[in-house]
C-alpha positions in Angstrom: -18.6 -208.5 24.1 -21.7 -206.8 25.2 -22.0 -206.3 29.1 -25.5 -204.8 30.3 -25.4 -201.5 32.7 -27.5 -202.2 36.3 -29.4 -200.0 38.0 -26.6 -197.8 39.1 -25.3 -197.6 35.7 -22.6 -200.2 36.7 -21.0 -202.8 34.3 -18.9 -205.7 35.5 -16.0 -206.5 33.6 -15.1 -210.3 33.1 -12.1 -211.7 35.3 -10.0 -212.6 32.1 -9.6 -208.6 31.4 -7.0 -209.3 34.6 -8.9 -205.9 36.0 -8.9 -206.1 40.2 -10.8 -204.9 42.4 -9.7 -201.4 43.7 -7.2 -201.2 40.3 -7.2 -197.4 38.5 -8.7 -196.8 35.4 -8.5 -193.9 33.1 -12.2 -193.8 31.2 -12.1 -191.6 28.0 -15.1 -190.6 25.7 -13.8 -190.5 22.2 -15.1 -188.3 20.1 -17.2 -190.4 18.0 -19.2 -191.8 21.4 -17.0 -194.9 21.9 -15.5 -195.7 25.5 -12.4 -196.5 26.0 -11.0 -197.6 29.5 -7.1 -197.7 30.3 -5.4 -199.5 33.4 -3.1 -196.8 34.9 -0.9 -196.9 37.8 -1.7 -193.6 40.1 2.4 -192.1 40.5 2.4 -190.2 44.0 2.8 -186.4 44.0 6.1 -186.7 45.9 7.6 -188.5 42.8 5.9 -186.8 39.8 9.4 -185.2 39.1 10.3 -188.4 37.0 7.9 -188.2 34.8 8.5 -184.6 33.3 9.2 -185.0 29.7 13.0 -183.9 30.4 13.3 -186.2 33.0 12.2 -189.1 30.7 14.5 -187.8 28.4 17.1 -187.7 30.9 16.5 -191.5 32.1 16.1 -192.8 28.3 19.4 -191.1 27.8 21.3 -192.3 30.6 19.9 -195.8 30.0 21.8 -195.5 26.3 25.1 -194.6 27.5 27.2 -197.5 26.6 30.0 -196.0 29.7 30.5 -198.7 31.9 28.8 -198.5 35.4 31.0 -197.4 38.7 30.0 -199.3 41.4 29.9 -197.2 44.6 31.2 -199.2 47.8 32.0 -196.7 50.1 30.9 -193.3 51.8 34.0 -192.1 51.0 33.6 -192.9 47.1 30.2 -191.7 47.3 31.2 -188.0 48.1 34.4 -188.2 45.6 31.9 -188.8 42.8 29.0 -185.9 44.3 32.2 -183.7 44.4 33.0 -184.6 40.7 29.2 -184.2 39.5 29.7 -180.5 41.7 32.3 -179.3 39.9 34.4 -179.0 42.9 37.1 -182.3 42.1 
């Protein structure tokens, strides 16, 4: 595909790249002079914990265990369990 730069050195991208208007992309000059550009999703600061490579790891994990889920109904469950995780029950 060969798209044409304007005046402001602006390209348009065709509609069937599914690219919208005010999406993020990551633009990356590979060493040999190529382009490449890669639709990201901006994560908020507030929430960049998750995506530490431990906490991946942790997640991935978790996601693994074959235990069977505990469903949580009540307040008072809720603070047997955080007592458990604690140490203190």
């Amino acid at each position: 595909m060969l798209l044409q730069a304007d005046a402001r050195r602006r390209i348009t991208l065709p509609p069937t790249l599914g690219i919208q208007p005010g999406d993020a992309i990551d633009l990356e000059i590979l060493e040999d002079g190529r382009i490449m550009l890669i639709p990201v999703e901006p994560v908020p600061k507030h929430q960049m914990w998750a995506w530490t490579a431990e906490s991946k790891q942790a997640i991935t994990a978790s996601l693994a265990d074959p235990r069977p889920s505990r469903k949580i109904e009540t307040p008072e469950q809720a603070a047997a369990l955080a007592k458990r995780w604690a140490g203190e029950g």
